[in-house]
GUBAKOL-221684 format. One record per residue (C-alpha): x, y, z; residue number from 1. Coordinates in steps of 0.05 Angstrom, whole numbers, plus 5000, padded with zeros to 4 digits. Last residue first. Layout:
! GUBAKOL-221684
 east north   up   i
    X     Y    Z NUM
...
This chain:
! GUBAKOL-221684
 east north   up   i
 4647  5250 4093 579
 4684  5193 4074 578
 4669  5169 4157 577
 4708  5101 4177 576
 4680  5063 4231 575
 4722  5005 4223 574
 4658  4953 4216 573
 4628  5008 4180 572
 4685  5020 4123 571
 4683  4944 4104 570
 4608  4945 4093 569
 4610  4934 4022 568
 4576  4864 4039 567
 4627  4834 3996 566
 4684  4867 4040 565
 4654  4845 4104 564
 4644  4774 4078 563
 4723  4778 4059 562
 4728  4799 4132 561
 4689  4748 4162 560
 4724  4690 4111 559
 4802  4715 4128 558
 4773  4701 4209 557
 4756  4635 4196 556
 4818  4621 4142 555
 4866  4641 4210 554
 4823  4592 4261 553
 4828  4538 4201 552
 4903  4552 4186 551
 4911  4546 4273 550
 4881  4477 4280 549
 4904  4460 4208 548
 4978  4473 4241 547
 4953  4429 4307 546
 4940  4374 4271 545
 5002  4377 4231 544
 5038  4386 4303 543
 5006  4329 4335 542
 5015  4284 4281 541
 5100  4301 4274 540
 5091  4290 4357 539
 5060  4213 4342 538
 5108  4198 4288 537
 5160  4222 4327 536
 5134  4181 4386 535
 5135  4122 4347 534
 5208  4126 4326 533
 5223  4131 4409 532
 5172  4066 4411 531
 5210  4029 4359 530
 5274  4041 4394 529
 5250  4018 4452 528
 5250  4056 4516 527
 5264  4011 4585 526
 5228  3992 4642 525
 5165  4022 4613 524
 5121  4064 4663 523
 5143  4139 4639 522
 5136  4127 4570 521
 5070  4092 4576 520
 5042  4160 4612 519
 5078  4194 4556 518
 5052  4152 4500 517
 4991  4166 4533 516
 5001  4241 4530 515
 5018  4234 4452 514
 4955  4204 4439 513
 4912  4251 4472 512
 4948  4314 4440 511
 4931  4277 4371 510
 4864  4265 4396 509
 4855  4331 4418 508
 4889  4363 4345 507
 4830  4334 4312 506
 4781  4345 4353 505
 4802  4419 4349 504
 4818  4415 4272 503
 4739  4389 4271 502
 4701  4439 4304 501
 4756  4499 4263 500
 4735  4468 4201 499
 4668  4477 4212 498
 4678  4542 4226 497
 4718  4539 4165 496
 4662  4515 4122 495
 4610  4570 4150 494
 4648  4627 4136 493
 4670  4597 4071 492
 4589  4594 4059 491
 4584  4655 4075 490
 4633  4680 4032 489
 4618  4644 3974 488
 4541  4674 3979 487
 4569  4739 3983 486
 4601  4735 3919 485
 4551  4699 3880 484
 4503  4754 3894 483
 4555  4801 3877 482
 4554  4774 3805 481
 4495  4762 3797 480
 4477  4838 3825 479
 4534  4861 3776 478
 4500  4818 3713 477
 4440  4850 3727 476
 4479  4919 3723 475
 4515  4911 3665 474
 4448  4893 3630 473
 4413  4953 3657 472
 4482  4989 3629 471
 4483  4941 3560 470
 4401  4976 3559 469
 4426  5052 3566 468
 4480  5039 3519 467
 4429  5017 3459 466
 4382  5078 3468 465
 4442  5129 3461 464
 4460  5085 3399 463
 4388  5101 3379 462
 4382  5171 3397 461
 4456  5178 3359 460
 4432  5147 3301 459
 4376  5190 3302 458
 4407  5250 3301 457
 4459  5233 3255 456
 4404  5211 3209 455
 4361  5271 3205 454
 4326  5252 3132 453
 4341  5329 3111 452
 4378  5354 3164 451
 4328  5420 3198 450
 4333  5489 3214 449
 4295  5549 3231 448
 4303  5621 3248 447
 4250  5662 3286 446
 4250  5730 3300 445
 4239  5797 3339 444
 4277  5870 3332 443
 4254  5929 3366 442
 4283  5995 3352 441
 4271  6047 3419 440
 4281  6134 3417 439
 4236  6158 3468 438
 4263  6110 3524 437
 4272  6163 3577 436
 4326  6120 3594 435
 4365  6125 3536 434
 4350  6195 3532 433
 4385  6212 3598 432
 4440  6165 3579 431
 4462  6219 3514 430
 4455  6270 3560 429
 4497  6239 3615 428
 4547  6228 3557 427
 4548  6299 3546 426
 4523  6341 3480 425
 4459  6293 3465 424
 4443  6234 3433 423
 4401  6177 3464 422
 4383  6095 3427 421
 4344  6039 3463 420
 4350  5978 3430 419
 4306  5919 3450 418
 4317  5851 3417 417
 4282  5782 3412 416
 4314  5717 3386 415
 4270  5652 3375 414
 4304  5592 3347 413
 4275  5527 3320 412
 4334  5482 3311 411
 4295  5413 3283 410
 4278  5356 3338 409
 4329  5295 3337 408
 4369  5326 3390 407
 4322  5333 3441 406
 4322  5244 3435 405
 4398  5246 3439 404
 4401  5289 3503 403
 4343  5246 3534 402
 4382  5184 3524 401
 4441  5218 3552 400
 4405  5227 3616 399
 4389  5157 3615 398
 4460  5136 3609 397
 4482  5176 3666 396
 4428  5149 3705 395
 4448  5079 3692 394
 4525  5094 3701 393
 4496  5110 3771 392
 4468  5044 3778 391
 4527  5004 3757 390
 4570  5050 3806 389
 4520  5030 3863 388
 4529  4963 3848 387
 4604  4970 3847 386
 4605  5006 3914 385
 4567  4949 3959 384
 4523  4980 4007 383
 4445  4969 3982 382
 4467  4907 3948 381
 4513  4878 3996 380
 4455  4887 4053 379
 4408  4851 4014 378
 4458  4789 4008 377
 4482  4788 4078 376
 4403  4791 4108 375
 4391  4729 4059 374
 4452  4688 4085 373
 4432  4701 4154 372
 4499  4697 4204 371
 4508  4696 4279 370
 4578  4695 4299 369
 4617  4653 4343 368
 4689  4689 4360 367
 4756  4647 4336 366
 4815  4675 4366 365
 4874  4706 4352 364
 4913  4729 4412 363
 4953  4796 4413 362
 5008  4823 4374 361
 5034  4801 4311 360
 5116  4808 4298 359
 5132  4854 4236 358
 5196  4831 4217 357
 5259  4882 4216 356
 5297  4881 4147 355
 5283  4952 4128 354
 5270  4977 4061 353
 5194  4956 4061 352
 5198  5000 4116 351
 5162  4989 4182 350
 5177  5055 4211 349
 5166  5100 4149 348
 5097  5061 4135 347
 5075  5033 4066 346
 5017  4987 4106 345
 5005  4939 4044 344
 5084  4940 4025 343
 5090  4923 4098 342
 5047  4867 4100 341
 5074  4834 4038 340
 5149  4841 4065 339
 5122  4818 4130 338
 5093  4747 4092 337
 5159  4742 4068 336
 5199  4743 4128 335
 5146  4700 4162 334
 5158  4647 4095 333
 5237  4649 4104 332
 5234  4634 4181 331
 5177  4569 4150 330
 5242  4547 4105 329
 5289  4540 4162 328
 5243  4506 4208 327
 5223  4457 4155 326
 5300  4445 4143 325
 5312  4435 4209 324
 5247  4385 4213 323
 5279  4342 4156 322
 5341  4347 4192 321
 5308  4316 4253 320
 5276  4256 4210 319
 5333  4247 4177 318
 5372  4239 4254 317
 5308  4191 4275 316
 5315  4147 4213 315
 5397  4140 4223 314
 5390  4119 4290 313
 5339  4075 4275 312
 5380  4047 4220 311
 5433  4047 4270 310
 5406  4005 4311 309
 5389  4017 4382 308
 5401  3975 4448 307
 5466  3970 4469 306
 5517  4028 4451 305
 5471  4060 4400 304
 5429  4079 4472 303
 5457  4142 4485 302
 5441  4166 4410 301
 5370  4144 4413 300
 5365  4191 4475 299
 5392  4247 4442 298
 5355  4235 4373 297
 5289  4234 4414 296
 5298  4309 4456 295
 5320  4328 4381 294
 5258  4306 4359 293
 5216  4352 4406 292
 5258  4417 4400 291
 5249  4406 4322 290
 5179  4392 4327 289
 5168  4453 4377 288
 5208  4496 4329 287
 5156  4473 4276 286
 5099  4495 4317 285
 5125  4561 4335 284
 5142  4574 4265 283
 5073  4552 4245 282
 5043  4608 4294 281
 5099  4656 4263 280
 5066  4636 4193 279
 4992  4643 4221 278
 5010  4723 4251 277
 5034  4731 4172 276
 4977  4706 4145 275
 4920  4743 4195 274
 4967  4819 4181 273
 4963  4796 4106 272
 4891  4782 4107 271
 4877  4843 4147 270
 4918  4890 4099 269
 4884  4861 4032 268
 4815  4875 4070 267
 4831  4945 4085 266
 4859  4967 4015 265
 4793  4929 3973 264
 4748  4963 4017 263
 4789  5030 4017 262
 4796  5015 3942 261
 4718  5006 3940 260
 4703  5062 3981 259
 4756  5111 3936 258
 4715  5071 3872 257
 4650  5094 3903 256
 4677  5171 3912 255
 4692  5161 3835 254
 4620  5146 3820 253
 4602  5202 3857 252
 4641  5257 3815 251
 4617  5217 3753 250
 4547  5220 3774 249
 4562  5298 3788 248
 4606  5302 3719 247
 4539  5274 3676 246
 4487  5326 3723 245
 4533  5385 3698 244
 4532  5361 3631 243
 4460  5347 3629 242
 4438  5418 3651 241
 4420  5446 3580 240
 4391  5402 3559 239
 4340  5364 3615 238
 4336  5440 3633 237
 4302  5469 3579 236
 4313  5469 3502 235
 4365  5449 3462 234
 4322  5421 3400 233
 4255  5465 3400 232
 4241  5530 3423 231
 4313  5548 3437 230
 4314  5622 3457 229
 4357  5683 3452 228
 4357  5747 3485 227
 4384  5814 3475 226
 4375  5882 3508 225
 4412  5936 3485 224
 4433  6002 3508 223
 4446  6054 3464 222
 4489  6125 3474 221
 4521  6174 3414 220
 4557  6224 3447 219
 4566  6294 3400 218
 4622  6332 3395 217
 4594  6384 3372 216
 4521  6386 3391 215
 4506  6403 3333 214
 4533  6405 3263 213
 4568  6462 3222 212
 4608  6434 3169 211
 4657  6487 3130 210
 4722  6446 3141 209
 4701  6377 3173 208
 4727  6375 3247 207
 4665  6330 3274 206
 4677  6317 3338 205
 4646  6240 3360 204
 4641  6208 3423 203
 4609  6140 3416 202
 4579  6107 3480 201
 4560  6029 3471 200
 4519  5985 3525 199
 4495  5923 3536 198
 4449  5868 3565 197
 4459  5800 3538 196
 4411  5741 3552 195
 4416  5670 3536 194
 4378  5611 3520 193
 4375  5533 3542 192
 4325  5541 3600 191
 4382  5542 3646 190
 4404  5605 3618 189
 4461  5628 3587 188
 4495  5695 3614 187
 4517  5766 3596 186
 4547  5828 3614 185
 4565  5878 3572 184
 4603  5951 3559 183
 4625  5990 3506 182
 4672  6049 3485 181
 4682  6090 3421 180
 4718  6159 3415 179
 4717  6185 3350 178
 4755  6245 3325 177
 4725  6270 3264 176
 4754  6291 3185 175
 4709  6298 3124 174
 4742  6325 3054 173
 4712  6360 2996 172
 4661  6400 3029 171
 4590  6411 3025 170
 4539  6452 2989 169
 4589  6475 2926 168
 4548  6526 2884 167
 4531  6518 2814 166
 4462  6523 2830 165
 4466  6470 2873 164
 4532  6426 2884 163
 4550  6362 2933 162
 4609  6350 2944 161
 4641  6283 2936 160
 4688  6257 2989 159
 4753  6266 3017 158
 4791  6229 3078 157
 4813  6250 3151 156
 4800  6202 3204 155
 4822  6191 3280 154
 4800  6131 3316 153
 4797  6116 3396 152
 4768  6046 3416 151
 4751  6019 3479 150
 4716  5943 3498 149
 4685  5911 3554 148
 4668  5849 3573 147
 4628  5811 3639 146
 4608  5747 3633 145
 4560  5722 3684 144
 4561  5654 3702 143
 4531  5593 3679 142
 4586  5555 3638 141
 4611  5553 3713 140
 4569  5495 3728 139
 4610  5447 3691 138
 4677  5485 3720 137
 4650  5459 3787 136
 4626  5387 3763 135
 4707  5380 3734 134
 4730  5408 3809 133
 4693  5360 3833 132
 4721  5305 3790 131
 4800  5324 3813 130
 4776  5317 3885 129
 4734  5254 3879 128
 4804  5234 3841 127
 4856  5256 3899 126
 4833  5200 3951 125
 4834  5137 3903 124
 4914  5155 3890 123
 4935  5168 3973 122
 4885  5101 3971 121
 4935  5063 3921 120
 4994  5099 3956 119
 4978  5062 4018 118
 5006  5111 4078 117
 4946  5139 4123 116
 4892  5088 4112 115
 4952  5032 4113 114
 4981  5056 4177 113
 4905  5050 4206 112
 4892  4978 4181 111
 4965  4967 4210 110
 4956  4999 4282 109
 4887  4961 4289 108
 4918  4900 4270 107
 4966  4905 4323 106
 5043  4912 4311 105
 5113  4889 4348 104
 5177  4900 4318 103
 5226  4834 4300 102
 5299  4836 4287 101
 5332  4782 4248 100
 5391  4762 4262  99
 5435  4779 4212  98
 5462  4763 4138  97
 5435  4829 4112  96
 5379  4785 4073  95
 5352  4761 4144  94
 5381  4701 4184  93
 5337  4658 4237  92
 5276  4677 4252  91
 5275  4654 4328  90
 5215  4652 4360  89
 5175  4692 4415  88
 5102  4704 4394  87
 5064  4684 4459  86
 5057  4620 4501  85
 4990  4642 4525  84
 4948  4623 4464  83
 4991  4557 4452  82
 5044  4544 4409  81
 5049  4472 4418  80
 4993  4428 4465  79
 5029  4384 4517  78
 4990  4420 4582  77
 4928  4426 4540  76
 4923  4350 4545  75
 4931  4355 4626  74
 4876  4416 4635  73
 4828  4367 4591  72
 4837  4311 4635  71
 4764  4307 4654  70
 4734  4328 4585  69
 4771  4279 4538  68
 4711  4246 4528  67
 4676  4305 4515  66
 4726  4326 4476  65
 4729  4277 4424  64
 4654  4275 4421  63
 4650  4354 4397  62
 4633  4407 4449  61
 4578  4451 4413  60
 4602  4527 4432  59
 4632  4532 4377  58
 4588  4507 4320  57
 4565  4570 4282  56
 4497  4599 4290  55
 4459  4600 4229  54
 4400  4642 4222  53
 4347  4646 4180  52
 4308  4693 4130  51
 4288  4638 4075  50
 4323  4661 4016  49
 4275  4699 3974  48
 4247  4672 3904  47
 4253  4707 3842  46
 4192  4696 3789  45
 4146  4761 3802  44
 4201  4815 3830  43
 4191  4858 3890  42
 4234  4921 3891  41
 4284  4934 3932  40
 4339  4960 3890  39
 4301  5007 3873  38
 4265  5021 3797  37
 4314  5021 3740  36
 4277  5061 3681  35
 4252  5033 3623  34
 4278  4966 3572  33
 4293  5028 3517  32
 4291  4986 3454  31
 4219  4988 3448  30
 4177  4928 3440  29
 4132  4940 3509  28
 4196  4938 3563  27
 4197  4908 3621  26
 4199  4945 3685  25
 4275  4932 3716  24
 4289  4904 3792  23
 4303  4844 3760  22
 4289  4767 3759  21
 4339  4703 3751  20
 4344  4697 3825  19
 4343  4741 3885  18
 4303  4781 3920  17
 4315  4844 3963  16
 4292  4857 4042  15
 4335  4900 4080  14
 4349  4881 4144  13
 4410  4913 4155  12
 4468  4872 4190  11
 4503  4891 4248  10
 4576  4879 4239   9
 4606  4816 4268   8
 4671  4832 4307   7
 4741  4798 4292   6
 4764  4781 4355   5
 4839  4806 4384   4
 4860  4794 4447   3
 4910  4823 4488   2
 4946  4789 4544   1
């Protein structure tokens, strides 16, 4: 028979206090509170939670079994539903009017159908890859731009002449072909400014009646060096990189939302899978009962001749129907509870469409566990997705902090230019000249702006300055938060171990009392009506006790793998890799 425990993970020891304190420097009456230091820093007022251990209570034999310890073997004998019995039951009529078909699956098998099927993680998945692309054309406001232009131009048109002496100089009319073509390549630069080098060619023939100019045509050449530089507001990196540094936090911030919806995906599939394999256990249970009290009502009825009333009768028949109806109702619930798994799982061969019930596989057990409150806290806040969302939200509000506070400063601007400038009969000779650099114009300024009173800019600062502290806040109120969390879990960890000690006790003493009812069964002369109506009593105890027996073991393991999930360290336990 297969078993199925659910496995402690191994828990970091990483040391992180707790209370009403934070990780956060203080402030000296300025709005900005400072930077978040780790996670791990020491605080003044917090207090640690003593590192200790608790080992839960299952290998301590409770006094009910102790005492019970030498006919132990006997009392497991008349237990219902037990480990070895298996998952065979009847679940009665699906919604196609049919017997209902059941198909066999692990837990392994569904947490893995629903990493391959749930739409909500086929969703989660595509968004780190939409954002990446977004941190991509970020850093693509960086490349070179390459442009390039031609232009062909014909002109004929008159103008003045020019006379000396009497005598007409020039002539009345102009006419050229020009040929014009041009070349750059540019880029900005990470310091905030940019640089352009380029290039324009200009053929020209001059076809003026009576002009004489050389060379005819002539190729005008220049190359041109320009670059521009923020002194002030938009410069350096801080600038001019903060958009590309914004969609990287939000690039990782949406790779902690696919964790968490894996988290959140995973957990939701294990405590449907644990519900569903605890409504076929309570099916089992129930079917007992009604097996049970029918074995009663049979022997009741052979004895309304002589012996029994037939308010007896009667009570032990309502009593049987009332157990039918129990049985028919609990079919309905494991139908259900499958229609919740397989929505979970999404998977073509347990279809949500289909009426076949998922049927559990394996034993579920309760497996001790070593836990340390303190070591599960620390751990959920160096793993746990949201807090490492709240922290990255931090960053991206400190970067836009520093964007606001550049942009208070006035626009100083410095632009420098180099033109180098060659004529000559071919374009080679017109780039020979370029390059012997004989002919240069240099160009160099400043240009200067500034808002009177500046109080968009420093609105903005402030507001900037404002989101930055609700984002520490957010954050405080996220390790609260999971803090709480984690300590809930634990403690429902520890609560239905405790549980599970007592349901066992519990369900021995009901199991005890029903054997001896047996034992007195099998030595009476003759079987009262009162006793038969006391044995349904007794097997109606049993099977409640043994229910909680099975809703505790079922809560136990829901509690480990909601403590998983608050820990953030859902994805370890499964060995699942993002990367």
């Amino acid at each position: 028979m297969c078993k199925f425990f659910i496995k402690p993970t191994v828990l970091s020891l990483v040391f992180l206090e707790l209370g009403c304190s934070t990780p956060f420097k203080e402030s000296t009456g300025q709005i900005d509170p400072g930077t978040p230091s780790s996670a791990t820093q020491e605080t003044q007022d917090g207090e640690f939670l003593p590192l200790k251990t608790i080992t839960l209570p299952f290998e301590h034999k409770s006094t009910v079994e102790q005492s019970l310890e030498n006919r132990m073997e006997e009392i497991e004998l008349l237990v219902p539903a037990r480990p070895g019995d298996g998952w065979e039951v009847d679940l009665g009529i699906n919604l196609l009017q049919q017997k209902a078909e059941k198909l066999g699956l692990t837990l392994e098998n569904a947490v893995a159908l629903t990493l391959s099927n749930n739409l909500d993680i086929q969703i989660a998945t595509l968004t780190p890859g939409i954002s990446e692309q977004d941190v991509i054309e970020a850093e693509a406001a960086f490349d070179f731009v390459f442009g390039a232009s031609l232009n062909s131009q014909k002109t004929k048109k008159p103008q003045q002449q020019v006379i000396v002496g009497g005598v007409a100089t020039s002539t009345s009319e102009s006419s050229a072909n020009i040929l014009d073509g041009g070349a750059s390549i540019s880029t900005l630069l990470t310091g905030g400014g940019s640089l352009t080098i380029s290039t324009d060619v200009t053929r020209t023939n001059n076809q003026s009646p009576g002009t004489q100019l050389t060379p005819n045509p002539a190729w005008q050449t220049i190359g041109t060096l320009d670059f521009t530089q923020p002194l002030l507001r938009n410069f350096g990196e801080t600038v001019t990189l903060a958009q590309i540094r914004l969609k990287e936090i939000s690039h990782n911030q949406n790779k902690e939302d696919l964790q968490e919806t894996l988290n959140v995906s995973i957990t939701s599939t294990e405590r449907a899978y644990l519900e569903l394999a605890l409504q076929w256990k309570v099916l089992q249970v129930k079917n007992w009962l009604l097996e049970q009290g029918e074995q009663v009502v049979n022997i009741l009825d052979l004895r309304r001749s002589y012996d029994t009333g037939e308010a007896d009768y009667a009570q032990a028949v309502a009593t049987v129907q009332q157990r039918k109806a129990d049985v028919i109702t609990q079919q309905a619930r494991v139908q259900e509870s499958s229609d919740t798994l397989k929505n979970l799982i999404n998977s073509e061969e347990y279809s949500l469409h289909s009426e076949t019930v998922i049927q559990p596989i394996g034993v579920i057990e309760a497996s001790p566990i070593i836990l340390s409150p303190r070591q599960a806290i620390m751990t959920a806040l160096e793993n746990r997705p949201d807090i490492k969302k709240l922290l990255l939200s931090i960053k991206a509000e400190s970067i836009q902090v520093d964007v606001a506070d550049n942009a208070r400063m006035p626009k100083l601007d410095m632009q420098a230019q180099m033109a180098f400038y060659g004529l000559g009969g071919s374009a080679g000779d017109g780039y020979q000249e370029v390059f012997d650099t004989d002919f240069i114009n240099y160009l160099a300024g400043l240009s200067f702006e500034v808002p009177l009173g500046n109080r968009a800019a420093e609105a903005g600062y402030t507001s900037a300055r404002l989101q930055k502290m609700r984002a520490i806040a957010t954050y405080k109120n996220g390790i609260q938060n999971a803090t709480v969390e984690v300590k809930k879990s634990v403690r429902n960890v520890l609560t239905n171990a405790e549980l599970i000690h007592a349901n066992k006790a519990y369900r021995l003493a009901q199991t005890e009392n029903l054997r001896a009812l047996s034992v007195e069964e099998e030595t009476m002369a003759g079987l009262s009506p009162t006793f038969l109506n006391l044995k349904l009593q007794t097997q109606s105890g049993l099977a409640n006790a043994r229910i909680a027996e099975f809703t505790s073991i079922i809560n136990y393991n829901k509690s480990i793998v909601d403590l998983y999930k608050s820990m953030g360290t859902t994805l370890v336990v499964h060995q699942i890799d993002l990367e």
